[in-house]
C-alpha positions as CSV (number, residue, x, y, z in Angstrom):
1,X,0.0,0.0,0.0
2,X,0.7,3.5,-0.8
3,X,1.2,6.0,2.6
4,X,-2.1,7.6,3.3
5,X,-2.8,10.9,1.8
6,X,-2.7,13.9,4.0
7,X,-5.9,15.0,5.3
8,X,-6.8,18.4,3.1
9,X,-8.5,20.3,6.4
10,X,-6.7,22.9,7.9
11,X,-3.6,21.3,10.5
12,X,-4.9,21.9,14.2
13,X,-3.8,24.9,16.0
14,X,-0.6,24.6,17.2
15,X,-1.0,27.8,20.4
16,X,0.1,25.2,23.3
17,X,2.9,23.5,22.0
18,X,6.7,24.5,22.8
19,X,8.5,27.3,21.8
20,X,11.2,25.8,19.8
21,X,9.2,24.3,17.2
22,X,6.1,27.0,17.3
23,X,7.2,30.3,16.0
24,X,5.9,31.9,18.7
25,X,7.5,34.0,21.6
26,X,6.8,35.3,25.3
27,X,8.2,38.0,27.3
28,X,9.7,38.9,30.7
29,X,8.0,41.2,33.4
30,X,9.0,44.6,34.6
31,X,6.5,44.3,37.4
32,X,3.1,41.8,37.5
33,X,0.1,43.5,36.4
34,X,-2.5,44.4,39.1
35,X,-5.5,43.3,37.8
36,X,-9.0,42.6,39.8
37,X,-10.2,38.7,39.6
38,X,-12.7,39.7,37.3
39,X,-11.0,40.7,34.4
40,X,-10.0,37.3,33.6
41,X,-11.0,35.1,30.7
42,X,-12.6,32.4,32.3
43,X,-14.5,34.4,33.9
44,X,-15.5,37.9,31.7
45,X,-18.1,38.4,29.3
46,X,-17.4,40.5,25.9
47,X,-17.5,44.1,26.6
48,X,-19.9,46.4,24.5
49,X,-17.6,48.4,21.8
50,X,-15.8,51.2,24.1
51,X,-14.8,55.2,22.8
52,X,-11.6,55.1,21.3
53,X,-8.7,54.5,23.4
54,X,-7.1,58.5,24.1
55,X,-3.3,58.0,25.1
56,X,-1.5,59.9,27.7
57,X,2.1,59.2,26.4
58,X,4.5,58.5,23.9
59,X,4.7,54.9,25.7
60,X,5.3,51.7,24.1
61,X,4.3,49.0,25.8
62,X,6.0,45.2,25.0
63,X,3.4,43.2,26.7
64,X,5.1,39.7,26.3
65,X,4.7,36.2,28.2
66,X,7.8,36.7,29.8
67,X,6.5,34.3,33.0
68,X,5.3,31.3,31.0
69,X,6.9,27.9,30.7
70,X,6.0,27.4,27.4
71,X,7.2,30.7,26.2
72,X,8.7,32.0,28.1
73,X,12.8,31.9,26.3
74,X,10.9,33.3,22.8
75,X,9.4,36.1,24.7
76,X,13.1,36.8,26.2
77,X,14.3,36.4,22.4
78,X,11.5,38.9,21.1
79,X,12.4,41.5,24.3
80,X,16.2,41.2,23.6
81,X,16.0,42.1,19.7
82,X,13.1,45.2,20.5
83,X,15.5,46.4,23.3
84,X,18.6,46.2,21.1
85,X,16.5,48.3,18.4
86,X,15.2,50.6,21.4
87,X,18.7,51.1,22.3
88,X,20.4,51.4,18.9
89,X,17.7,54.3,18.2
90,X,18.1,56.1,21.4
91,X,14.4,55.6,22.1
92,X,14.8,53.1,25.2
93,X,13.1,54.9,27.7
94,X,9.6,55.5,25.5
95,X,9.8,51.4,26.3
96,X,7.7,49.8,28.9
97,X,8.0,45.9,29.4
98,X,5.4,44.3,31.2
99,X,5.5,40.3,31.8
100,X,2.8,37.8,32.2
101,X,1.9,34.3,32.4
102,X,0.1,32.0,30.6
103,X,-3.0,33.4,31.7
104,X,-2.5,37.0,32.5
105,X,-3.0,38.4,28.8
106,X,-5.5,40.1,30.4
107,X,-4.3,42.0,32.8
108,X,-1.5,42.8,31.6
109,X,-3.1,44.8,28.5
110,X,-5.3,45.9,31.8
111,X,-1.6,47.8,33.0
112,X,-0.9,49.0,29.6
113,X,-3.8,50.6,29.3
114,X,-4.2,52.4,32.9
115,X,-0.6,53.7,32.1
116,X,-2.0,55.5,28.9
117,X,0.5,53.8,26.6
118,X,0.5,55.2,23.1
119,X,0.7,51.6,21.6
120,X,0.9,47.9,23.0
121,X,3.1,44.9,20.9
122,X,1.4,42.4,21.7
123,X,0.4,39.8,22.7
124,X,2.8,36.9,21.4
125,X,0.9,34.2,20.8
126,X,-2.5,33.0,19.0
127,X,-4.5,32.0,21.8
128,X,-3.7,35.5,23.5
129,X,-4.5,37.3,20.2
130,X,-7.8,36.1,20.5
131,X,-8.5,36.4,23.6
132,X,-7.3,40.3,23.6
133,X,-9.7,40.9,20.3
134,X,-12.1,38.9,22.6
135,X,-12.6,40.8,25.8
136,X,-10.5,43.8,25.7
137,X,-11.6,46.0,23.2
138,X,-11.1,49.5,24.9
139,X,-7.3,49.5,24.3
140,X,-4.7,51.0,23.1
141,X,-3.4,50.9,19.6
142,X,-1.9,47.9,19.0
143,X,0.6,45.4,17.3
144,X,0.2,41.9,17.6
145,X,3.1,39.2,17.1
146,X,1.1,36.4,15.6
147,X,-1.9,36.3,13.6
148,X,-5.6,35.1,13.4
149,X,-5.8,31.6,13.0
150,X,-8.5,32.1,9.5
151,X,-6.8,35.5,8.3
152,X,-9.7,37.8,9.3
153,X,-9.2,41.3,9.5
154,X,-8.4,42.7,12.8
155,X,-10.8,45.5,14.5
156,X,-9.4,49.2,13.8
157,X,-6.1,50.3,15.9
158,X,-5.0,46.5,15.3
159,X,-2.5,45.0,13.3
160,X,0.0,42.2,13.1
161,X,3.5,41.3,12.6
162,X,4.1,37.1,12.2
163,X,6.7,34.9,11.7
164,X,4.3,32.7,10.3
165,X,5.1,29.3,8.0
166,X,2.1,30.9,5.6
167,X,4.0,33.7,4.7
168,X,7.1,31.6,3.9
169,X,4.7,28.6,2.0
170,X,2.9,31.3,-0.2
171,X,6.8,32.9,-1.1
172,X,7.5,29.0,-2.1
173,X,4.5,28.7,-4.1
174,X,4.9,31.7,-6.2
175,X,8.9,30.6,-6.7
176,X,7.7,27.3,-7.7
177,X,5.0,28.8,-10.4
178,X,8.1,31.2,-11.6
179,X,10.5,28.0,-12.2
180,X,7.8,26.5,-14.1
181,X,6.7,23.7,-12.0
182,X,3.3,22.4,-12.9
183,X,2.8,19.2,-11.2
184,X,3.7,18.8,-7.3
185,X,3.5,16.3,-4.8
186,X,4.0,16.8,-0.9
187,X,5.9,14.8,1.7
188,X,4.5,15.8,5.1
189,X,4.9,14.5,8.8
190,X,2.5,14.4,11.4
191,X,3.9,17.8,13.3
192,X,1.3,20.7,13.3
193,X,3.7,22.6,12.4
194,X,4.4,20.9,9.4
195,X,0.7,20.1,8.2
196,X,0.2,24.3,8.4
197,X,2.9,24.6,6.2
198,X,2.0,22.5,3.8
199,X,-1.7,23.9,4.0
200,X,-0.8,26.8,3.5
201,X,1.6,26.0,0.1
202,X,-1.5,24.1,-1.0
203,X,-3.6,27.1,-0.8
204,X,-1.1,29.2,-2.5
205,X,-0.5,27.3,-5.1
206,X,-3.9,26.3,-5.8
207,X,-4.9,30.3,-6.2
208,X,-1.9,31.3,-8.5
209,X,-3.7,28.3,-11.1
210,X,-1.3,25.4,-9.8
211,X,-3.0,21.3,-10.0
212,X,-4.0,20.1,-6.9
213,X,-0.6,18.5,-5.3
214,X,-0.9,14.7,-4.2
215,X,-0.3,14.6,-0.8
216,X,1.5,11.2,1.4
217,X,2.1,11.2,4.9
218,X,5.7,11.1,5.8
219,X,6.5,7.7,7.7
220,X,10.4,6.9,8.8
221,X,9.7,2.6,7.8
222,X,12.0,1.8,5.0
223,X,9.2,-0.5,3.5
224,X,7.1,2.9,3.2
225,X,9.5,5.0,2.3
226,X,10.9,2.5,-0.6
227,X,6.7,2.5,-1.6
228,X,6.3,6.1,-2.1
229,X,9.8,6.2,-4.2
230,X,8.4,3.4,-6.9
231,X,5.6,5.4,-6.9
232,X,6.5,8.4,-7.6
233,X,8.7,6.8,-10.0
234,X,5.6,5.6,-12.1
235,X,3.8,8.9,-11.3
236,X,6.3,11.8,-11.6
237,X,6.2,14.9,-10.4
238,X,7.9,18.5,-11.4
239,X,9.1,19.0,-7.8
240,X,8.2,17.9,-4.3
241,X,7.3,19.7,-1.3
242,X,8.9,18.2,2.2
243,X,7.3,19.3,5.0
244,X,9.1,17.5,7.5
245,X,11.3,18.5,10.5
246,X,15.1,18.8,10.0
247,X,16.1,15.2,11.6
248,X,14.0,13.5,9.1
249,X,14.7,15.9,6.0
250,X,18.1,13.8,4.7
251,X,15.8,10.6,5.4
252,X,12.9,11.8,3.6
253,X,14.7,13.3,0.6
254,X,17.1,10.0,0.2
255,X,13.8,7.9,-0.9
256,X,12.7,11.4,-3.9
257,X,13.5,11.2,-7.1
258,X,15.9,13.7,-8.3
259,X,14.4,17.4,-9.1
260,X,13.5,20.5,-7.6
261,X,12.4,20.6,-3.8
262,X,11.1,23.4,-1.4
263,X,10.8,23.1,2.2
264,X,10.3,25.4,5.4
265,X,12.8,27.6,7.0
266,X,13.1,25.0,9.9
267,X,14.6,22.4,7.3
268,X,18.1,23.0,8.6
269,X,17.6,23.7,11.8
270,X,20.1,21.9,14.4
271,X,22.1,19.9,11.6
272,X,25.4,20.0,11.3
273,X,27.1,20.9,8.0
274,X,28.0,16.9,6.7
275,X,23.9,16.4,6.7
276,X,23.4,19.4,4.8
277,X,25.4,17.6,2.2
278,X,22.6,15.4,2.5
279,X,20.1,17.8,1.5
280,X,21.8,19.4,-1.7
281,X,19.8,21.0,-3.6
282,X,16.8,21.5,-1.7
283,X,15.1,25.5,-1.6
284,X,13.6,27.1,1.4
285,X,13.2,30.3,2.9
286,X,14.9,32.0,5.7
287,X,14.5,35.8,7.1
288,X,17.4,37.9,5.7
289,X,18.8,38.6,9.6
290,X,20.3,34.7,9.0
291,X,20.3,34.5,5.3
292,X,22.5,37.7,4.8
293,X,24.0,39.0,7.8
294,X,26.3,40.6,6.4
295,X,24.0,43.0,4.7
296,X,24.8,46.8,5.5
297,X,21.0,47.3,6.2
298,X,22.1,45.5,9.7
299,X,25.4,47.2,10.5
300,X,24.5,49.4,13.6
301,X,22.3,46.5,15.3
302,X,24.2,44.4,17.6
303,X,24.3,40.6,16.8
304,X,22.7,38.4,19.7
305,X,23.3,35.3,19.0
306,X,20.7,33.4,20.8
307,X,21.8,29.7,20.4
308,X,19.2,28.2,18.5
309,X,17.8,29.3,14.8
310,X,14.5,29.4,16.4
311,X,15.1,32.3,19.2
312,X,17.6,34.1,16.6
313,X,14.4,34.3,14.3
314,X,12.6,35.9,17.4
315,X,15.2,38.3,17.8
316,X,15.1,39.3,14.9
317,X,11.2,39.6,15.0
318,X,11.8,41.8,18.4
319,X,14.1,44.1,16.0
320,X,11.5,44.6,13.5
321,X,8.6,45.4,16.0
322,X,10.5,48.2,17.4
323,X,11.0,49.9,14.1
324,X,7.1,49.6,13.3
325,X,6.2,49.8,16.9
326,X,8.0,53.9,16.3
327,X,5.4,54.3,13.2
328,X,2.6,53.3,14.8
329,X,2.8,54.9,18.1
330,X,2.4,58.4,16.3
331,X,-0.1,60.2,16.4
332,X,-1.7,59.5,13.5
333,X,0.2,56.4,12.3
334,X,1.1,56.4,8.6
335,X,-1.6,54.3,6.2
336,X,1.2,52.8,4.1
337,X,4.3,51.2,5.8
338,X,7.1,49.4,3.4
339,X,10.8,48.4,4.4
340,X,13.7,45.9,4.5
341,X,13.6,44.5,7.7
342,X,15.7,41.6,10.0
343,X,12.8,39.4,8.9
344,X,11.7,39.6,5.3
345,X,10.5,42.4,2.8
346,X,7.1,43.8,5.3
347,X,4.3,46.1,3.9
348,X,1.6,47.4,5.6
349,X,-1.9,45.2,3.8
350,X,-5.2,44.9,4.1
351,X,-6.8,44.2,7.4
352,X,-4.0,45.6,9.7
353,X,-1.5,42.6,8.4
354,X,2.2,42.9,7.3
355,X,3.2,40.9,4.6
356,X,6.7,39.2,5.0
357,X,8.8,38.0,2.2
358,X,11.9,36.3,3.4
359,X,15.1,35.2,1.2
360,X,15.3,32.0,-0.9
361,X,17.5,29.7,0.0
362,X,19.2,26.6,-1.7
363,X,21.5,23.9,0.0
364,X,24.7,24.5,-2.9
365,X,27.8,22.5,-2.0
366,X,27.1,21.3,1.7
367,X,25.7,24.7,2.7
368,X,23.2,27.2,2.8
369,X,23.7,30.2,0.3
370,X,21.3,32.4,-1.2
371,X,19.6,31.5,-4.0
372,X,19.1,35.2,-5.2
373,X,21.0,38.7,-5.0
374,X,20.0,41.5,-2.4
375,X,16.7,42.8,-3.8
């Protein structure tokens, strides 16, 4: 037997798993936020639509889960990089930090808010997102770190900044299209992570005119893995999409047939260089902070090197919210916002969203290089 397709409904949410494989970060506190028991989410109804919020400041508030064990080493990545930007500006003091938990969202936008802060980035992860949009909708302006799980518009005063795997899928898709690619097939793991990714490619591709991919499930037995190379030996296909996690990439791409292949940003992740050898050839997109750092765009911001790919990515996240963070806390906050940032190409769209086009990658040689010049 074949492996089994890939279900084709969306991946589940992935808001509670840990930090290194979610791109998602948390904070650390200046001080807890005061906050009466009532303000919680468990136990609040939605509030009736409130005045709009008047500020008192030019305050930024970085509202990150700095106390959580889940997130809390992204949310120390994401603070590090915003500081570094705060500092490398000479706008550090218009920054206020304030830390939560896993549950203190809440009050924490709660503090923000009684300081009349002129805007809040914020909060880190999805679940928080929602529950913000959800029950606290006299706030400040704000700037989320993650986005809605279905792409909805956010509310006015809202808008988001991601490191998201969709905006690194749909930059795949259209590179595929360009290269002339017509027939795809997908190699995808179990990982939530992964299945988003792939998801989102899918929905990419489809849009820009592309035939539906075929889809198999990535399994590590031999016997399957020898299955899926016989078939897609008698049925070939222009490329192949792998949308596994970087210990089973070399595995996974060992049993494909030669040709082009795309993969997420976390296809290297951890390896050392003789198993990039293993991966040769293979395209995928990283932010330009890692792809090019020796780009002059990033000469008077200090390098943090934060261990892993993961936080560095965070970082570097934390260095662009800063810059827009400035933009948006003015007065009246400029309708159209376009630059070369740590983490991709952003540009203020529709609904309050930043695009994010990172670099293309290709594995040339044993090692990551870039694919294409500076734009």
């Amino acid at each position: 037997m074949l492996p089994p397709p890939v279900p084709s409904g969306p991946p589940p949410d992935v808001e509670t798993r840990p930090a290194p494989e979610a791109i998602l970060p948390a904070p650390t506190p200046v001080e807890p936020a005061a906050a009466s028991p009532d303000r919680s989410a468990t136990s609040m109804v939605p509030e009736p639509p409130a005045p709009g919020f008047v500020p008192r400041s030019d305050t930024i508030a970085l509202v990150l889960p700095l106390q959580s064990g889940l997130y809390g080493r992204a949310a120390e990545a994401v603070k590090a990089g915003f500081l570094a930007a705060a500092n490398a500006a000479g706008s550090a003091a218009r920054v206020q930090v304030i830390g939560h938990g896993d549950d203190g969202v809440l009050p924490a936008f709660a503090a923000a808010a009684d300081a009349g802060v002129a805007l809040i980035v914020g909060p880190l992860t999805r679940d928080d997102l929602k529950t913000v949009l959800t029950f606290s909708p006299a706030r400040p302006r704000m700037l989320a770190l993650n986005q809605l799980d279905d792409g909805s518009p956010l509310p006015p005063e809202a808008y988001a900044l991601a490191l998201s795997v969709e905006s690194d899928a749909a930059l795949l898709a259209r590179l595929a299209r360009g290269e002339g690619v017509r027939t795809l097939a997908s190699l995808t793991s179990d990982g939530p992570l992964q299945r988003r990714f792939r998801a989102a490619f899918a929905s990419a591709w489809e849009r820009s005119g592309g035939a539906t991919t075929r889809d198999y499930r990535f399994d590590p037995n031999p016997d399957v893995l020898a299955l899926l190379r016989r078939e897609l030996a008698a049925r070939p296909a222009d490329a192949v999409l792998l949308c596994v996690p970087s210990g089973d990439a070399a595995l996974a791409k060992s049993f494909l047939a030669p040709g082009p292949v795309y993969a997420s940003s976390q296809v290297t992740d951890g390896l050392p260089l003789e198993m990039l050898r293993d991966l040769e050839g293979v395209r995928y997109v990283e932010i330009p902070w890692l792809a090019d750092p020796d780009d002059p765009a990033f000469a008077r911001l200090p390098r943090n090197r934060m261990g892993d790919a993961v936080l560095d990515r965070l970082y570097a996240l934390g260095l662009d919210a800063f810059v827009i963070a400035e933009l948006l806390s003015s007065p009246e906050p400029p309708a159209r916002i376009e630059l070369e940032g740590a983490t991709g190409h952003l540009a203020l769209a529709r609904g309050g969203f930043f695009t994010r086009d990172g670099r293309i990658m290709m594995i040339r040689g044993g090692a990551p290089v870039l694919s294409s010049p500076r734009p």
